[in-house]
N, C-alpha and C positions, 0 to 999 in steps of 0.2 A: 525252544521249538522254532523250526522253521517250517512257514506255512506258505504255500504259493495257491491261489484261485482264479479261476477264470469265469469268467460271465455265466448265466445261466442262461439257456435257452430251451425251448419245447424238444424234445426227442420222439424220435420219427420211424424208430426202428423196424423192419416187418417179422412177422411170427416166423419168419426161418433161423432166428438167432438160437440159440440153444437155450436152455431154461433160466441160468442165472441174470443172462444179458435180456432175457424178453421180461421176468417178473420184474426187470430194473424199471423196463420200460412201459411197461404196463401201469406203473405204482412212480411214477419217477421221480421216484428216490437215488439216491446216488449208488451204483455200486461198491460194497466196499471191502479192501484187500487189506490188510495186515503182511508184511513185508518185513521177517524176521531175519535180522543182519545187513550190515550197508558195509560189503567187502565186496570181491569180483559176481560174485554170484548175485547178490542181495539187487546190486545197483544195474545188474543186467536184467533182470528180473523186472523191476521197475522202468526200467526205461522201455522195454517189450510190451510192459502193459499200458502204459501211456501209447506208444507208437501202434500195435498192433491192435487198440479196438478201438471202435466206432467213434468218427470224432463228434458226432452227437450225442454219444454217450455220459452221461453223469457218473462220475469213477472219483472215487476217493483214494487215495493210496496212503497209510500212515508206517513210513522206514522206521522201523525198530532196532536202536543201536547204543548202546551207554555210551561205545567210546566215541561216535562220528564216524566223518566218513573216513574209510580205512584205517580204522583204529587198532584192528584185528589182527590175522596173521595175513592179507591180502596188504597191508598197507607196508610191512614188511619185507615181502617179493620181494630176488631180486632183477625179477622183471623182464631174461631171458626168455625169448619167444622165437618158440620156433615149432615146426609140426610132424618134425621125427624121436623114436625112439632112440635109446644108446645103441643099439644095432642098425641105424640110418636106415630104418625102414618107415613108411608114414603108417603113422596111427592109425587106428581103427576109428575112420569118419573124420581124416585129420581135414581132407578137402574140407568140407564142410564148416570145423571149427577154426581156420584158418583165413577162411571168406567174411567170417562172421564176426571173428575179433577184428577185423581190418575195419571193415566198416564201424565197428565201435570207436577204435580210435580216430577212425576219421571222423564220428560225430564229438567227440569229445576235442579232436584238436579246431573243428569249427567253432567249439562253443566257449572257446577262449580267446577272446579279441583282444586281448590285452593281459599284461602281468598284475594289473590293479584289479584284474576279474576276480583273479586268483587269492588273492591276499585278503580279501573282503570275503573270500570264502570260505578260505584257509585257515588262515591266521600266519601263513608260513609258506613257504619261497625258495626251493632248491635252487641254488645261483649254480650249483655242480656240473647242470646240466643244460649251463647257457641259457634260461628260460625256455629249455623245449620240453614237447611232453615225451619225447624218444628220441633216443641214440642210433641211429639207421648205420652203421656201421660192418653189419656181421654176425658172425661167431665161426669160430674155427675151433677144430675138436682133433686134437695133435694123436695119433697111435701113440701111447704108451705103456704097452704088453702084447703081447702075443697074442692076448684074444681078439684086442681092437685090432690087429693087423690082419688077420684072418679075417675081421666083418669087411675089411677095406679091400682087401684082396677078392672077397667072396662079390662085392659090389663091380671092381675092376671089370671081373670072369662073366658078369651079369650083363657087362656093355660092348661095345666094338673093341677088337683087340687094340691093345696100347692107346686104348683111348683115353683122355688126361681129365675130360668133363663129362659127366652123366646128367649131362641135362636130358636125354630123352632115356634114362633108365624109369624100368618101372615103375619105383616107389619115390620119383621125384615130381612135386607140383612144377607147374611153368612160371609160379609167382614165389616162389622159394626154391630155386635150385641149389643141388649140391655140386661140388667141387671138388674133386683130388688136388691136391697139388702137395711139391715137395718141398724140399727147404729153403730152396733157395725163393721159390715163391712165399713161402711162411716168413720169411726173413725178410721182404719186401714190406706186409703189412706187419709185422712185431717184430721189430729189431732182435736182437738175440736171443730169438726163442729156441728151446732146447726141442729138435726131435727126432727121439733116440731111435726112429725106424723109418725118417725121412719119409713120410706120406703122411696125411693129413687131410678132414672133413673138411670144407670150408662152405659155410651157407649165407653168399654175399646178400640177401636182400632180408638173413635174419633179424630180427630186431631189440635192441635194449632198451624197456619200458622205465617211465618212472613211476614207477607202483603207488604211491602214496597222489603224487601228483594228477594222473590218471584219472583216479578215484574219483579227485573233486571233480575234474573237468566234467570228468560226466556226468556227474549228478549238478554241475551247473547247464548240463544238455534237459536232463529232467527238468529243473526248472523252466528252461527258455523255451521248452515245448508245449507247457504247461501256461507261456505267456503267451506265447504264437495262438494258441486254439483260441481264448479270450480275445485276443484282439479280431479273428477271423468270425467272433459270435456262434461259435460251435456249442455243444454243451458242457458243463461244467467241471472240471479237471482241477481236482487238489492233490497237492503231495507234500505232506508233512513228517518232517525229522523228527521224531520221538527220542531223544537223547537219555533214554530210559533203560533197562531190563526187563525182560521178561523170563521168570523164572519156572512158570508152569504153565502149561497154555492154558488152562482152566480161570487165569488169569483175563483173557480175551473174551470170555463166555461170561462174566460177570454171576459164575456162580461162586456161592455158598461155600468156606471150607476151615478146618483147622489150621491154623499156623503155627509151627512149630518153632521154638525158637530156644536158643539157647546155648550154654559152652559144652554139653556134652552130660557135663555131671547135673545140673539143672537144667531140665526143659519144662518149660511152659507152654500152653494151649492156649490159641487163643482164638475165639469164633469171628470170623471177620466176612466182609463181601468185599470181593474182587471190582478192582475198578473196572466201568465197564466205557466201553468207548463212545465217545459223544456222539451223537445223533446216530446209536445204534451199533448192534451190532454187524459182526462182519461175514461176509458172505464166503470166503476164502480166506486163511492164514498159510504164506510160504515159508515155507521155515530152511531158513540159510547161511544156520549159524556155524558152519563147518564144522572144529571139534568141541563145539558148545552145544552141539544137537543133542550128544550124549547125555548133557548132565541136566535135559528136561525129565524130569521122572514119570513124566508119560513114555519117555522113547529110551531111556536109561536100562542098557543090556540088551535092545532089541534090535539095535544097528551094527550090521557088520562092519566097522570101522576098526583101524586100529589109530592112535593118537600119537603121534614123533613130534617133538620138540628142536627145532633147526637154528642157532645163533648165525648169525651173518654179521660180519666184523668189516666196518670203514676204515679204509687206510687211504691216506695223504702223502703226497712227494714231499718232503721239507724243502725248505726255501734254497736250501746250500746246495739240492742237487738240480744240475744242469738241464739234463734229459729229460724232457716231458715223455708220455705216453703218448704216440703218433699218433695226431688230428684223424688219420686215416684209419686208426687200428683198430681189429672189432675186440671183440672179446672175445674169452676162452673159457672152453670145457674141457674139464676132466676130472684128477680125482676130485680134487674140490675146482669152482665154477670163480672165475671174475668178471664182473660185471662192469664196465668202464663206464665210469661218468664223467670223466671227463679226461683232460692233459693229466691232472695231477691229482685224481679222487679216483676212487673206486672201492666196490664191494668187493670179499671177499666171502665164499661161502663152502657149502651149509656142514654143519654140525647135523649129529641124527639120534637123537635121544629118544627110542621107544618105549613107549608107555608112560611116558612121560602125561601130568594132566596139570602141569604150571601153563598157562596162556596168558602170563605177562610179557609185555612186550620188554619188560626193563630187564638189564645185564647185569649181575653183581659182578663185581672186581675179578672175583675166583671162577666163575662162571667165562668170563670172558679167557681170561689167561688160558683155561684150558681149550676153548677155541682156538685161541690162535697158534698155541705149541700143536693142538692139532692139525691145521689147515696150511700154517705158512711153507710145513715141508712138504706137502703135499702140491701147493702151488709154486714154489720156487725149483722145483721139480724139470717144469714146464716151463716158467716164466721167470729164471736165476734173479733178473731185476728187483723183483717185491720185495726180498732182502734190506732193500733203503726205503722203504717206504713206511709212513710209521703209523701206531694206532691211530686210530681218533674216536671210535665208539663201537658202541655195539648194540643190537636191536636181534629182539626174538619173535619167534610165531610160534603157533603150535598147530602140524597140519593134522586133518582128518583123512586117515590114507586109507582104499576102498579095498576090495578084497579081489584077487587075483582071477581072469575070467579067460575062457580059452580067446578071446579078443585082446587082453591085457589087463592091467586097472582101471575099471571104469567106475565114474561117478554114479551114485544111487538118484534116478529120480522117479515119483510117481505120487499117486496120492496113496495117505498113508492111514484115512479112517479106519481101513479094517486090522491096522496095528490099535491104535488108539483106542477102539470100544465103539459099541453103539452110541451112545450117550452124548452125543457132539451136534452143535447144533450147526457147524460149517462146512465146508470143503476142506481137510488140512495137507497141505501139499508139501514133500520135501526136495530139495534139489543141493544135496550134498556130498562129502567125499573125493572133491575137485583134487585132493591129493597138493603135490608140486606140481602141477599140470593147469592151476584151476586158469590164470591170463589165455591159457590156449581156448581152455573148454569152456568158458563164463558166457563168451556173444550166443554161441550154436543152442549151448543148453538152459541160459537163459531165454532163449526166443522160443523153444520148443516147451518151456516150461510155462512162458505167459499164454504159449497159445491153448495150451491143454487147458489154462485156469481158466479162461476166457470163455472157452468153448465146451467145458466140463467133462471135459474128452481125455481119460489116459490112454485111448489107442493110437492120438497121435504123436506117443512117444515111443520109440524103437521099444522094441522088446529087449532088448538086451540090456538097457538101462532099466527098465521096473523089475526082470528074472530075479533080483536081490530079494524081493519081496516071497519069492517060494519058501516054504518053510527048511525045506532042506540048506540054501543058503545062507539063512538069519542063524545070531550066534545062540 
C-alpha cells in the first residue's frame, strides 16, 4: 500500500457545491472515491480529481489495481500518439483530446526531476529511451495500396493545387500537422525506406510515448499534488495504491454474500462479509478496468465491448550491425506499426486476436513466434531493414474495443446505477472502451469524467459518449 496525506484543515465550502461535495462539507468527513484500475484511464481519472476539486476539500482517493501502475494493457502501449484516423481525417473531439493528453504529459514530465524518482517508484528504468518520458520524433505513414493512395490523393484535391503540405487543410490541428511528402523526402528521415506509391503521411510533431514509464510519472504527479496542498494547509488529500482486486463491486459496499469457490466439479458456499473500506464507505466507485469491466458480474453481458488480444514483439540491432536507426527518424505506420526507442530498439506491432479473454501480459514461446512470422513481413514490407534486427521479447494487452458509432469508436462513459440495480448505496461510474486510442483519449475523458464525479452531473458529459447506455445499443 502506498499512502500519501496532507494536513487537515476546516472546509469552507458554500451551498452552491452539488450534493456529494456540500454533504462532505457539512459533516467534514473526507470525500470518498474508489478508483477502479491504475492504466491510462484509471490514473487520469485520479489525477482530475485531486486537481479539479476544491483544494479545501477533504477527498480521499483509494487506486484499485493488483498489478500497479501500468500493469495492464495501457502499460503495454506502444505509445504512438497522435489525433487522426487511418483516413488522416481528425477524430471526433480529437482537438480536445489532444490538448488534454499534452498537458498530461507535460504534468508527468515535471513531475520527474530526476531518474532516482523514477526507480524508487518503479522498481524499473527504460535506458531505451535515453531516460525520456517520449520520443518527439514523428510518425510517418507510407501509401501502401491503392486505397491509402486515394485517402492521399483525396487530401492533395482538399488543399491548393500541387500543394506539398496541408497544414491549413481542414482536418489538420496547428499543433500536429500533416505532411505529404515523397521519397526522396522519406528517405531523408529513414533511410531505405520502401514506398511503393512514392507519397506518404508524415506528422512531424507526432509523438512516441513510453507507456509504462508514463504511467508512474504521473501517478508520481498525484502524489506531489497531494504533497503541495499539505504543505499550502488546504484540506486533506489522500491517495492510496490498493495493490488488490476487486472482483465484484458489492465487494466496496461491505455487504453480505455467498462465495462461491471451487474447480468446477466441487463447489462450495461459503457466507462471508465483504471487506469494507476504512473510515467508511464510498461515495462514488469509477470503474476503469478496460477489458476487466466485463468480467464483474454485475456488468458481465451488459457492456457493449468487444475483447482483441494484441502481442507487441521488442527487437534489438545486434552488435555486428553498423547502422543505427536515425537519431532523427520517427516512426512508422502501417500494416503493422514500429515504434522507435531508440538507435538500436524498438517495438514492433500489434497482433489482433478477437474474443480473445487471456489479459496476461506474458508471451509463451509459440505465442510469440507466431507474432513475429506475422508482423515481420508485414513490416519489412516498408522498412527492408528489420530483417537484421533480432528478437528480444514480447509483452501483451488485451484491449476493450467499443462498438462502432456514426462518429467512429467511441469510449463508453457515464454513470452506470441504473445498469447495476437499485440496491447500491454509491455513485458507480464507468469510463471505458478506450480501444487502441486510449493515450489519445485518457487526459479529455478523464477530466470530463472527474468532473461529472465531482459534480454528480452526467449532463456534463457529451451525449454521444453515455448514447451506449440506450437499450437499443447495449448487447
Amino acid at each position: 500500500m502506498v499512502l500519501f496525506d496532507s494536513s487537515i484543515s476546516p472546509l469552507t465550502h458554500s451551498a452552491k457545491l452539488s450534493s456529494p461535495l456540500l454533504l462532505s462539507s457539512l459533516s467534514h468527513r473526507p470525500l470518498r472515491y474508489a478508483v477502479l484500475g491504475a492504466g491510462f484511464a484509471g490514473l487520469s481519472v485520479a489525477w482530475h480529481l485531486l486537481k479539479e476539486s476544491p483544494k479545501d476539500l477533504n477527498l480521499h482517493i483509494d487506486l484499485y489495481d493488483e498489478m500497479g501502475i501500468g500493469g495492464g494493457a495501457s502499460g503495454v502501449s506502444g505509445g504512438l500518439l497522435h489525433p487522426y484516423s487511418p483516413k488522416v481525417k481528425l477524430l471526433w473531439r480529437g482537438a480536445e483530446c489532444w490538448k488534454e493528453c499534452m498537458k498530461l504529459l507535460s504534468t508527468a514530465e515535471q513531475a520527474v526531476s530526476s531518474e532516482e524518482d523514477l526507480v524508487s517508484l518503479s522498481g524499473e528504468f527504460d535506458q531505451d529511451f535515453g531516460g525520456i518520458l517520449d520520443r518527439r520524433r514523428g510518425i510517418i505513414r507510407p501509401a501502401t495500396n491503392m486505397k491509402t493512395l486515394n485517402v492521399l490523393n483525396d487530401v492533395i484535391s482538399s488543399t491548393l493545387v500541387n500543394a506539398a503540405l496541408i497544414d491549413n487543410a481542414k482536418n489538420c490541428l496547428a499543433n500536429c500537422k500533416i505532411e505529404i511528402i515523397d521519397k526522396n523526402a522519406a528517405e531523408k528521415l529513414v533511410p531505405h525506406i520502401h514506398m511503393p506509391f512514392n507519397l506518404a503521411f508524415y506528422m512531424p510533431e507526432a509523438i512516441n510515448v513510453n507507456s509504462k514509464y508514463y504511467l508512474n510519472a504521473l501517478f508520481l504527479a498525484c502524489q506531489n499534488i497531494v504533497k503541495e496542498l499539505s504543505a499550502s494547509g488546504f484540506g486533506k488529500k489522500n491517495l492510496c495504491l490498493q495493490k488488490k482486486s476487486v472482483y465484484e463491486l458489492r465487494e466496496l459496499e461491505g455487504k453480505q454474500c455467498f462465495l462461491r469457490h471451487g474447480d468446477g466439479k466441487n463447489v462450495e458456499n461459503k457466507f462471508v462479509l465483504w471487506w469494507t473500506p476504512e473510515n467508511g464507505e464510498y461515495d462514488a466507485v469509477i470503474i476503469c478496468l478496460g477489458a476487466k469491466a466485463d468480467l464483474l458480474p454485475e456488468l458481465a453481458g451488459k457492456l457493449p465491448l468487444r475483447t482483441c488480444r494484441g502481442v507487441i514483439l521488442h527487437l534489438q540491432l545486434p552488435d555486428n550491425i553498423g547502422e543505427d536507426y536515425p537519431d532523427h527518424g520517427p516512426s512508422i505506420l502501417s500494416d503493422a506499426w514500429l515504434a522507435i526507442k531508440g538507435n538500436r530498439s524498438l517495438y514492433l506491432g500489434s497482433t489482433w486476436e478477437w474474443k480473445s479473454r487471456n489479459s496476461s501480459s506474458n508471451v509463451s514461446t509459440d505465442e510469440a513466434s507466431d507474432a513475429l512470422q506475422e508482423l515481420l513481413p508485414k513490416a519489412s514490407a516498408i522498412y527492408p531493414g528489420i530483417t537484421s534486427w533480432s528478437f528480444a521479447g514480447a509483452r501483451a494487452g488485451l484491449r476493450a474495443m467499443p462498438p462502432l458509432t456514426p462518429h467512429g469508436s467511441l469510449p463508453l462513459l457515464g454513470c452506470v446505477n441504473n445498469i447495476l440495480g437499485n440496491d447500491l448505496k454509491c455513485k458507480y461510474w464507468l469510463l471505458g472502451g478506450l480501444g487502441s486510442r486510449g493515450l489519445l483519449y485518457h487526459g479529455w475523458l478523464g477530466k470530463l469524467t472527474a468532473e461529472a464525479v465531482l459534480s454528480c452531473n452526467e449532463q456534463i458529459i457529451p451525449s454521444e459518449l453515455t448514447s451506449w447506455k440506450n437499450k437499443d445499443s447495449r448487447p
